[in-house]
N, C-alpha and C positions, 0 to 999 in steps of 0.2 A: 504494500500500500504506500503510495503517496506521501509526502512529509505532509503535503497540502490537507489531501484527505483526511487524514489521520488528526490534524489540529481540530479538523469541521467536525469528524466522531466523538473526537474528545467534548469541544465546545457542545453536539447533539448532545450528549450524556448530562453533561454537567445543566447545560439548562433544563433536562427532562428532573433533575435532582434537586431542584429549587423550590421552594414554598412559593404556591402563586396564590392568589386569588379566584373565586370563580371566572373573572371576566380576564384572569392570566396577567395581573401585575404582579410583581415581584411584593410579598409579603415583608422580605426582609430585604433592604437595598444593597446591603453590605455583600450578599450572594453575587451578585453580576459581575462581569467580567466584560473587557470588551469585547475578546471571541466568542460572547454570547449574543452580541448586538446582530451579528448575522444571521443567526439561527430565529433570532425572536422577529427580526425583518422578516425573512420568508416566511416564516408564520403569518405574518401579516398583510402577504401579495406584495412585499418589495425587496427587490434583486436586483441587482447587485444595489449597495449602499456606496452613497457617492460620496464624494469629499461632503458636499454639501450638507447630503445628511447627516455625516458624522459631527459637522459644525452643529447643527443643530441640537442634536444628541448630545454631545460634549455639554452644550449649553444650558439643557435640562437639567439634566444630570447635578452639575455643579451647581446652579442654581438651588436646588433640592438639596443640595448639601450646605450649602451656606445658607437658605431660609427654613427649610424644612417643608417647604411644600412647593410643589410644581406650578411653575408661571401658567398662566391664563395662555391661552392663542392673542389674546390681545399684546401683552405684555413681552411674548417671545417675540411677537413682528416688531415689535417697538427695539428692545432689548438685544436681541440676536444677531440683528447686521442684516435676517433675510426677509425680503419682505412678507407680508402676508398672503399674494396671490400666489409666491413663489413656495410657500410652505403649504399651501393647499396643492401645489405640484408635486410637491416633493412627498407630502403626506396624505394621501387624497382622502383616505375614510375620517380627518379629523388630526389635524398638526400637534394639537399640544397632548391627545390623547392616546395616539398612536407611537409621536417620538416619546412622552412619557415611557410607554410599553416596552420598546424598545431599548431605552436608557436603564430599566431596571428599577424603575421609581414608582410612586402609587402613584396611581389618578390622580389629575389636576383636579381641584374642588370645582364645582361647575361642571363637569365634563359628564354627560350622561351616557 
């Protein structure tokens, strides 16, 4: 196998080994990883993950570690550098509740 492969088996395992939510946020944030970002993407209809997204993500993420809770969609177009039509591109079922999902952080408050 693959060195490639074998990081994405690993990253598979390790995200199927995490406390999620029913709706599959990360319970405990401290669990994620970034070779889990990709796995949790395709989970969620997005492949490959671009610079862009990871800007985003990164964004989350820390942002959630520094407030304790995940910015709004409002507040990430504002905050993030990327605009808001451009995160409804990059995240189409929903920006701040998707890349939350993806970063490994609970649900933005507001986000149904």
């Amino acid at each position: 196998m693959s060195a490639i492969r074998q990081d994405a088996a690993e990253a598979q395992r390790a995200t199927a080994a995490v406390d999620r939510d029913p709706e599959g946020f990360f319970v405990h944030p401290e669990q994620w990883t970034e070779e889990m970002a990709p796995v949790l993407a395709r989970e969620s209809g997005i492949d490959p993950l671009t610079d862009r997204h990871w800007e985003v993500i990164r964004f989350m993420r820390n942002a959630y570690l520094e407030r304790g809770t995940a910015p709004s969609v409002r507040t990430l177009g504002k905050a993030s550098g990327v605009p808001i039509k451009e995160l409804y591109q990059l995240f189409p079922k929903g920006p701040a509740k998707l890349a939350a999902k993806i970063a490994g952080i609970p649900k933005p408050r507001g986000c149904i």
